[in-house]
C-alpha positions as CSV (number, residue, x, y, z in Angstrom):
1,X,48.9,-45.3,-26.9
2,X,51.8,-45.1,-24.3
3,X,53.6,-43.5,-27.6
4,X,51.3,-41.0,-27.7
5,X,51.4,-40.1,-24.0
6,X,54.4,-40.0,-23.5
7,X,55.0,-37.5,-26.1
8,X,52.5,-35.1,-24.9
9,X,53.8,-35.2,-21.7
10,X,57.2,-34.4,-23.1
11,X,55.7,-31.2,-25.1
12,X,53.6,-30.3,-21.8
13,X,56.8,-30.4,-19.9
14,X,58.8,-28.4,-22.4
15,X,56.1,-25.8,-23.1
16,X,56.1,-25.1,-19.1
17,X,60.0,-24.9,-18.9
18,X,60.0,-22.3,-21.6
19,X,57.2,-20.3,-19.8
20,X,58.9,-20.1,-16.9
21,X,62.1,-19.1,-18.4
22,X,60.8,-16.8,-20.4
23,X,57.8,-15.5,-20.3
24,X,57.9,-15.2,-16.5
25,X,60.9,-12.7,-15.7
26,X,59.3,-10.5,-18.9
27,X,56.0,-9.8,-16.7
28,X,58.0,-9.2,-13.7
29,X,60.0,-7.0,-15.3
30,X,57.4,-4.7,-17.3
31,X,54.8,-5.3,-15.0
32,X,52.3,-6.6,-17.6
33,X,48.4,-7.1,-16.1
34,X,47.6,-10.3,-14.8
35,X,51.4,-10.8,-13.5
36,X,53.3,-10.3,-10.3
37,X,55.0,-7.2,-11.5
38,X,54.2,-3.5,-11.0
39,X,52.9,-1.0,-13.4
40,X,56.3,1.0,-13.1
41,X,59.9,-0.2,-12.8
42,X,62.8,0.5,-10.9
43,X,66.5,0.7,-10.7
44,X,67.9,-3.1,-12.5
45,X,69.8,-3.4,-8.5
46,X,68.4,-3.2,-5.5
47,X,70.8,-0.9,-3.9
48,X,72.2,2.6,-6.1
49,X,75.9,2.7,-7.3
50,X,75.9,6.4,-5.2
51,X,76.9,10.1,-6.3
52,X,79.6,10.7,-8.1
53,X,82.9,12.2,-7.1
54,X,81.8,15.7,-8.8
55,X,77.6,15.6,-7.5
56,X,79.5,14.9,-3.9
57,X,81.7,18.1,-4.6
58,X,78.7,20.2,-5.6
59,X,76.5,19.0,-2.3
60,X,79.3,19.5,-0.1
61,X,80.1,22.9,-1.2
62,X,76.2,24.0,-1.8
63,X,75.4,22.9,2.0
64,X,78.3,25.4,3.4
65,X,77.9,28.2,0.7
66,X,73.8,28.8,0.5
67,X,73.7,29.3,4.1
68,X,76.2,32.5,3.7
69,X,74.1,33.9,0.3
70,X,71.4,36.1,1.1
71,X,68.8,38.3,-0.6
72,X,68.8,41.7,-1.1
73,X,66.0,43.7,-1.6
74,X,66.4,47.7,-2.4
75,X,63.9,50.1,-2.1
76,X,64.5,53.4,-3.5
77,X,61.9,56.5,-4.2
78,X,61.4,57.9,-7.2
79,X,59.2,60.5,-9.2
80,X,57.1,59.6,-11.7
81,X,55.7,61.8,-14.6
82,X,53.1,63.1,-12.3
83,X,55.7,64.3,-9.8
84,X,54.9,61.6,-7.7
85,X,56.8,59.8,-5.1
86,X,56.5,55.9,-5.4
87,X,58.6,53.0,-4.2
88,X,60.9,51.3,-6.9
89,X,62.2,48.0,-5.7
90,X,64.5,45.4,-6.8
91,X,66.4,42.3,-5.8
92,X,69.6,40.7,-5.8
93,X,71.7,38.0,-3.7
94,X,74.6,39.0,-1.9
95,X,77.1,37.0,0.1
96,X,78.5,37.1,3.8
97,X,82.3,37.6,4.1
98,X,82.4,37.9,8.3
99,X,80.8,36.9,11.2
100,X,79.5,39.8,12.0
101,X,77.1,40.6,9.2
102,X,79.3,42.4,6.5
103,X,77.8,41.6,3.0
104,X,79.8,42.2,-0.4
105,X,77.2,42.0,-3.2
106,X,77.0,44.9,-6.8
107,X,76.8,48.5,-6.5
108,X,73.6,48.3,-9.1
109,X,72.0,46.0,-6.7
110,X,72.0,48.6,-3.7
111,X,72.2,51.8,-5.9
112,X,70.1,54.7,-6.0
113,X,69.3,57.9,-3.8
114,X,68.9,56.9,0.0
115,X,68.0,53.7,-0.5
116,X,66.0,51.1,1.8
117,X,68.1,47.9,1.8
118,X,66.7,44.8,3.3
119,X,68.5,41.4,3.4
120,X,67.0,37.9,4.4
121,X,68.7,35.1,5.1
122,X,69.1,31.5,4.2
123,X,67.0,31.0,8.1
124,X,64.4,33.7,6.3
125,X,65.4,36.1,9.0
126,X,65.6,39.6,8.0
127,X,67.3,42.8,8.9
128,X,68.0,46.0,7.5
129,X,71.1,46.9,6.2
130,X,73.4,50.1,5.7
131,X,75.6,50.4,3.1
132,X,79.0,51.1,4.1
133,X,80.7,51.8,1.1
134,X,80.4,51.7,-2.5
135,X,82.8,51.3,-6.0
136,X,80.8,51.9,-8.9
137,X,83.7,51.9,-11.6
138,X,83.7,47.8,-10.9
139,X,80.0,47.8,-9.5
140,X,80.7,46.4,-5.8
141,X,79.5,47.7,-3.0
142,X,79.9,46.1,1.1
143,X,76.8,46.6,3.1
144,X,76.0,45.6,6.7
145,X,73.7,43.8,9.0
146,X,73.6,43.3,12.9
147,X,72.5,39.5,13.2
148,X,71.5,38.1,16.6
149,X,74.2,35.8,16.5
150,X,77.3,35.0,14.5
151,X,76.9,34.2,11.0
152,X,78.0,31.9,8.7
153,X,80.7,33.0,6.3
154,X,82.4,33.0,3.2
155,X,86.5,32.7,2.6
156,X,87.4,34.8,-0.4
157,X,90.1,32.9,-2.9
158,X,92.5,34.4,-5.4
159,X,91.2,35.6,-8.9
160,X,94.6,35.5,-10.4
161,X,94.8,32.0,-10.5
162,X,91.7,31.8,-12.5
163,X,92.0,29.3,-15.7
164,X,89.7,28.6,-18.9
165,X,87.8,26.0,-18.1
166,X,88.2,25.4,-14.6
167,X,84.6,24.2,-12.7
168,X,82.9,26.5,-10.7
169,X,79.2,27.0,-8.8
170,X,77.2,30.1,-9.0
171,X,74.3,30.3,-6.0
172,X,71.9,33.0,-6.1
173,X,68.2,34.0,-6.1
174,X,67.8,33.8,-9.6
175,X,63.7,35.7,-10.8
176,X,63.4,35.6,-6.6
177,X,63.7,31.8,-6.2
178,X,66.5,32.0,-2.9
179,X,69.3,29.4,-3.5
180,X,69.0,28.3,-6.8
181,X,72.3,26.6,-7.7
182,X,74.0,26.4,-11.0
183,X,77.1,25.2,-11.8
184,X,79.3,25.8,-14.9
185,X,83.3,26.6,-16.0
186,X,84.8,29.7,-16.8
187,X,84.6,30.1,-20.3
188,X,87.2,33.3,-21.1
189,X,89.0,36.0,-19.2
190,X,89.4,39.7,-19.2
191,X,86.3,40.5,-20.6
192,X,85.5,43.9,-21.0
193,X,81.6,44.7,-20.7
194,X,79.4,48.2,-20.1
195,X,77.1,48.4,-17.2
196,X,73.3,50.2,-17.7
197,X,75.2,53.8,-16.9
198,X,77.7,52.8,-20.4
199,X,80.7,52.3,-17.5
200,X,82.9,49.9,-18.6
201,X,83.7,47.0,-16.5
202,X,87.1,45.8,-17.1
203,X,88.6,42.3,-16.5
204,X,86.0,40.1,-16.4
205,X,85.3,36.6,-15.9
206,X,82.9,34.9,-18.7
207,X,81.1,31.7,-17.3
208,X,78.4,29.6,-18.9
209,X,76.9,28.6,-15.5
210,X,73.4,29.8,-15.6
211,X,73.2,33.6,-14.6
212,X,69.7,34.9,-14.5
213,X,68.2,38.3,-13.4
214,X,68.0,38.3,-9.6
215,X,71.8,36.4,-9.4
216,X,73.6,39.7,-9.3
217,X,75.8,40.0,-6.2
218,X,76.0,36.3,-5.3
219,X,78.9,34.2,-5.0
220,X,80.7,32.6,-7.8
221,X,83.0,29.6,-6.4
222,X,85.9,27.1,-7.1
223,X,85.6,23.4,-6.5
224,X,87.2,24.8,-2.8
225,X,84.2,26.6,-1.8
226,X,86.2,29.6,-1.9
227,X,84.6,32.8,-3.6
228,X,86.5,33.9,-7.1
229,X,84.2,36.6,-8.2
230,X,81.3,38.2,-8.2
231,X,77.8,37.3,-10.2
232,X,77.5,40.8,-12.4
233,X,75.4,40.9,-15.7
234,X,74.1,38.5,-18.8
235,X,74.2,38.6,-21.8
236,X,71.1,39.8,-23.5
237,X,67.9,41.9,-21.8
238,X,66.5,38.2,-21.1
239,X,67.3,35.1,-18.9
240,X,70.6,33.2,-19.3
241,X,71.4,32.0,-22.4
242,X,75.3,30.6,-21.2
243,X,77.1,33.7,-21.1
244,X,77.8,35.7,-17.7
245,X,79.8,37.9,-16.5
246,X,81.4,37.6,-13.0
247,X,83.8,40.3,-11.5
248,X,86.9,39.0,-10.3
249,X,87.6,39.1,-6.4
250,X,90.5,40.5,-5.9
251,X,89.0,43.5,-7.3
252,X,87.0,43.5,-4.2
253,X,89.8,43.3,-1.7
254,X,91.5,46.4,-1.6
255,X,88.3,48.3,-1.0
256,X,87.6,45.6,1.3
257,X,91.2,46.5,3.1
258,X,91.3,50.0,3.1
259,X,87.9,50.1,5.0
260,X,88.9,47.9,7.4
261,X,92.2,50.6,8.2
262,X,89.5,53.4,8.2
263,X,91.1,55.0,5.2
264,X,88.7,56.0,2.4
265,X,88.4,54.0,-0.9
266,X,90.4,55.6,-3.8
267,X,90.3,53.8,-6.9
268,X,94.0,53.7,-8.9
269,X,93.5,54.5,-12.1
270,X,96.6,54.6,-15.1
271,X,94.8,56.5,-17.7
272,X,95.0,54.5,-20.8
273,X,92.9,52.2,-23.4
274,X,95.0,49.3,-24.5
275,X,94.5,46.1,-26.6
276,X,96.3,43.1,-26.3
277,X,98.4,41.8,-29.6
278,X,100.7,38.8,-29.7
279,X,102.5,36.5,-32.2
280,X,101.8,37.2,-36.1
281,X,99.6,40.3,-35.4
282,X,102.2,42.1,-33.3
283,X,105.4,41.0,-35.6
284,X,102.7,42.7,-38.5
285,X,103.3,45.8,-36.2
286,X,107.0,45.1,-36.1
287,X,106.5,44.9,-32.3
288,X,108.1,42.0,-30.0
289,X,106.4,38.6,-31.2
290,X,105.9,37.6,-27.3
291,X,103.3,40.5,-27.5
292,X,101.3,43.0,-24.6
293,X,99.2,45.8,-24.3
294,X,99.2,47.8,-27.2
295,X,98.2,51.7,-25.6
296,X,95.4,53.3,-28.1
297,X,94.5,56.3,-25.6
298,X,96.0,58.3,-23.1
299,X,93.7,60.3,-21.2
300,X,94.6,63.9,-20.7
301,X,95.5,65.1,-17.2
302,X,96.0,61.4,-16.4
303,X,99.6,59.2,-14.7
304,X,99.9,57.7,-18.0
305,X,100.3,61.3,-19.5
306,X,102.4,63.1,-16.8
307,X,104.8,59.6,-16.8
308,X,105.1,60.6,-21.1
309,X,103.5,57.3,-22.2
310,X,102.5,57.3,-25.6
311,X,99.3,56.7,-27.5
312,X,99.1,55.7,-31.2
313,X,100.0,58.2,-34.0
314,X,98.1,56.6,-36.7
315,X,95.2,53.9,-37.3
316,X,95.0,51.1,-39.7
317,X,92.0,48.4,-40.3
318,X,93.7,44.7,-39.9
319,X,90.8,42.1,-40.2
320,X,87.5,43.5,-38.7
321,X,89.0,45.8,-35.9
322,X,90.6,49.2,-36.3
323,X,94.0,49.3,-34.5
324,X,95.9,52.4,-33.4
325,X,99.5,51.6,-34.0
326,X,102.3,53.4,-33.0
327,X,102.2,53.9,-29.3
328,X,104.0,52.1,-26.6
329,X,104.0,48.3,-26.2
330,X,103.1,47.5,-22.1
331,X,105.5,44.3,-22.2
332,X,105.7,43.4,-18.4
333,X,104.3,45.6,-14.8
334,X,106.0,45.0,-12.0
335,X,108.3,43.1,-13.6
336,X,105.5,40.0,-14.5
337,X,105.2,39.7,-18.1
338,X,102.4,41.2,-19.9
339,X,100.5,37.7,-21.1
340,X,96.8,38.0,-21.3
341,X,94.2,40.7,-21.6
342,X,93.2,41.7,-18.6
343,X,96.9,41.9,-16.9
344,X,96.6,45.3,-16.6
345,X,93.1,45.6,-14.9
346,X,94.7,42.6,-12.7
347,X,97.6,44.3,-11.4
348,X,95.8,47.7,-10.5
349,X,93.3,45.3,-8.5
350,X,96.0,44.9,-6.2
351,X,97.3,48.5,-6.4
352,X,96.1,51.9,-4.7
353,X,95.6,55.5,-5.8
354,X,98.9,57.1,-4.8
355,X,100.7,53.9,-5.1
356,X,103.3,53.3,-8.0
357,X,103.6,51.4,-10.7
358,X,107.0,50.0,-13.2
359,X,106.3,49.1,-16.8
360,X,108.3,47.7,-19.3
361,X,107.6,49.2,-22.7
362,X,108.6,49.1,-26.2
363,X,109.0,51.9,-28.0
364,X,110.8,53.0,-31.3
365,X,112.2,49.3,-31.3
366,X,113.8,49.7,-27.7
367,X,112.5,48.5,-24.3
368,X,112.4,50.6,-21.6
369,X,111.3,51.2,-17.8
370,X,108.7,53.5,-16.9
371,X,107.8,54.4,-13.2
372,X,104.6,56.1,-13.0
373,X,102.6,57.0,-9.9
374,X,98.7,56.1,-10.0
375,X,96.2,58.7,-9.8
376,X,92.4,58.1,-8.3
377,X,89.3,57.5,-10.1
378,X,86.7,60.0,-10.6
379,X,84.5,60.0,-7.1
380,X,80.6,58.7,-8.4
């Protein structure tokens, strides 16, 4: 009989020891009813492990930037089929580059006859704004408020030091929702894109972060904080679907710099088309294999033309494009080699009208210097 006890006593014992080693921590954990646990769970450690180096970056930079993006709202009147004058607004974002209430956003974001422009803040304060000048040819436009107080700001960076794949933020109001954030890398440079007019805007930055109708005009920024370009179009009549176009902001500066001297804003303009060819395509041509801009236009009444730069004399199909060949090669301006796309739309971001300009070209298998002196861009 004491066998027999002692032997249940043992399984009892044994049973309880794997209940409470098992079966115990399982309710605890999933919360099962009739335990101690909860219906829901949490982290496995009491404390988090933190943010990330790169979630820091983005906080840090979103706290300083959405305070300096803004919303724009533009008014303008139009007439409808019954001659009627109605109201026509839309919205964009903008961002503040002083102190003082100056605002750099997109020409289409403020455009129209006479229009009504009012901005509101990241406090929801609103004031009206003037536009104080305007370039349509790469769709930027400064406007102005007069704040209360001083303003937080901005700090523009340098476009040319841009690079494929670099990280950078876009903040906006994205469909009206004020300082949405979205955050991306640069996907491709020197894009070339047409606005709604059919103007084509040259030298533009591709990014995949999100870019939605209502993000026009706000900031696009380096892991710095700093402004690189501005939020311009999408891809497609809908919302984003990873491709948007951002123009560079150095293309902003020299407007920004000659109405701060008081002098009036003249776009430079060269007066050619030209497509970049490098490596097997341009030894195809018999041109240098180190490559540049390839002219396939020269407009008439143009620099380009009055400085005897030459166009293409015939046109040949290689792979799916049609190529002018026979023109001058653009192998260097200014003495910095031609090596990307957009070098051309980059270096004339930094020039005037009236200014000059030196190109290295390659003509009839000889290189060559070319001075030519930039004209100005038609006034729109």
């Amino acid at each position: 009989m004491k066998k027999y006890r002692f032997l249940f006593m043992s399984a009892l014992f044994i049973g309880a020891f794997v209940y409470m080693t098992t079966k115990l921590p399982f309710l605890r954990r999933f919360g099962e009813a009739g335990s101690v646990g909860r219906l829901w769970s949490g982290p496995a450690v009491a404390r988090g492990a933190g943010l990330g180096t790169d979630e820091v970056n983005n906080i840090d930079i979103y706290k300083t930037a959405h305070v300096a993006t803004v919303n724009i709202a533009s008014t303008v009147y139009r007439r409808n089929w019954f001659m009627q004058i109605i109201p026509d607004t839309g919205t964009g974002s903008g961002f503040l580059i002083s102190a003082d209430g100056k605002i750099l956003t997109n020409n289409h974001v403020v455009s129209g006859q006479a229009p009504e422009v009012q901005v509101t803040l990241a406090d929801k304060s609103r004031y009206k704004a003037e536009v104080l000048v305007r370039d349509p040819t790469n769709d930027l436009a400064l406007i102005r408020v007069t704040p209360r107080g001083k303003l937080s700001f901005l700090p523009l960076g340098d476009s040319d030091a841009i690079q494929v794949g670099q990280k950078v933020l876009a903040i906006g109001n994205p469909f009206g929702l004020e300082g949405t954030l979205t955050t991306g890398i640069i996907s491709s440079l020197g894009r070339t894109i047409a606005d709604e007019q059919g103007r084509e805007l040259e030298g533009m930055l591709q990014t995949d972060a999100a870019i939605n109708p209502g993000n026009s005009g706000g900031p696009l920024l380096d892991s710095h904080g700093n402004v690189i370009a501005i939020n311009t179009a999408i891809l497609g009549p809908g919302g984003n679907i990873g491709i948007g176009f951002a123009m560079p902001i150095n293309k902003a500066k020299a407007m920004l710099d000659d109405y701060s001297a008081g002098r009036r804003y003249r776009r430079p303009r060269l007066g050619v088309a030209v497509t970049y060819v490098a490596g097997d395509l341009a030894q195809a041509m018999e041109l240098p294999a180190e490559g540049g801009l390839l002219i396939q236009d020269v407009s008439g009444g143009s620099a380009a033309e009055a400085a005897g730069l030459r166009g293409p004399r015939r046109w040949v199909v290689i792979g799916l494009n049609e190529v002018g060949i026979g023109g001058d090669l653009i192998l260097a301006i200014d003495g910095k080699p031609v090596d990307r796309p957009d070098s051309l739309s980059r270096a004339l971001s930094r020039k005037r009208a009236g200014d000059t300009v030196e190109l290295l070209i390659f003509r009839a298998g000889r290189t060559t210097k070319v001075k030519v002196k930039l004209g100005a861009g038609p006034d729109e």
